[in-house]
C-alpha positions, 0 to 999 in steps of 0.5 A: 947612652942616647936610649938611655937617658930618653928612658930617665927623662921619660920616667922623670916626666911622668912622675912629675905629671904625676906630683902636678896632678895630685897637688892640684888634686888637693888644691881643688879639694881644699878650696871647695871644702873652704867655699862650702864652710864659709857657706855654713857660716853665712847661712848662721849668721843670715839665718839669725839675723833673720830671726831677730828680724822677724821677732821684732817685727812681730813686736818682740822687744830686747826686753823680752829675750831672757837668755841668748847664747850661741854654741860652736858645734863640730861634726868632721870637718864642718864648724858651725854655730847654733844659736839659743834663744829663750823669748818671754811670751805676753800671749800665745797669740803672738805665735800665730803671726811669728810661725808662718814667718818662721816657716817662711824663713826656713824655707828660704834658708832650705831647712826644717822648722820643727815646732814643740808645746810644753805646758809652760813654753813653745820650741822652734828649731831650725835643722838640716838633716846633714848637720842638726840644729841651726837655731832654737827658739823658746818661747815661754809663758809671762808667767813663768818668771825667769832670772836674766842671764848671759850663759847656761853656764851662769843658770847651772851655777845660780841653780847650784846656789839656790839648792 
């Protein structure tokens, strides 16, 4: 009877052991995910910051941002924010000064800066190749003269409106 209750209590202990090591498994895996996630967050926020900081240094007013949105973006487990900006340009000059910076800032934030000319307007993006597009900045030309608005959802309509 002796052997046979050492043999349960063995069998008890091992699966215990068993349930121990994968609860503590999925704690660790959860508070890694949750450290990483909150390090997304940071590096928007930070990054946007960022952002604005350089503009107005670089003699960008309020006045001068048309439109500014942020859209909350999915992918697996991972939420971020990405952040919209459309910037009256007075003179494409002005980039000169805001692009070195731009560079700067993206490489402290460890991403990529990819810049676009238009005819009418300049695009910078910030991405990582992880997780696409953190932030994107459009620059567009005085005179092309564009209504001030709070959303895109707000443009759609008021394009619906004018048709």
């Amino acid at each position: 009877m002796t052997k046979k209750n050492n043999e349960h209590r063995e069998s008890f202990l091992v699966k215990g052991y068993i349930v121990l090591f994968f609860l503590l498994g999925i704690g660790i895996w959860y508070s890694v995910n949750l450290s990483v996630e909150g390090q997304k967050a940071i590096i928007d926020n930070d990054l946007d910051q960022k952002i604005n900081d350089i503009l107005f240094e670089s003699g960008f007013k309020q006045e001068d941002i048309i439109l500014q949105y942020a859209k909350e973006k999915n992918s697996k487990n991972i939420q971020w924010l990405e952040y919209y900006k459309t910037i009256r340009l007075e003179d494409k000059s002005q980039l000169e000064h805001v692009e070195p910076l731009f560079r700067q800032a993206a490489r402290a934030a460890k991403l990529g800066l990819e810049r676009k000319n238009y005819a009418d307007k300049v695009i910078y993006k910030f991405y990582s190749e992880n997780r696409g597009v953190y932030s994107n900045i459009t620059f567009v030309s005085n005179d092309k003269k564009e209504q001030k608005s709070q959303s895109p959802a707000e443009n759609k309509t008021r394009r619906k409106k004018n048709k």
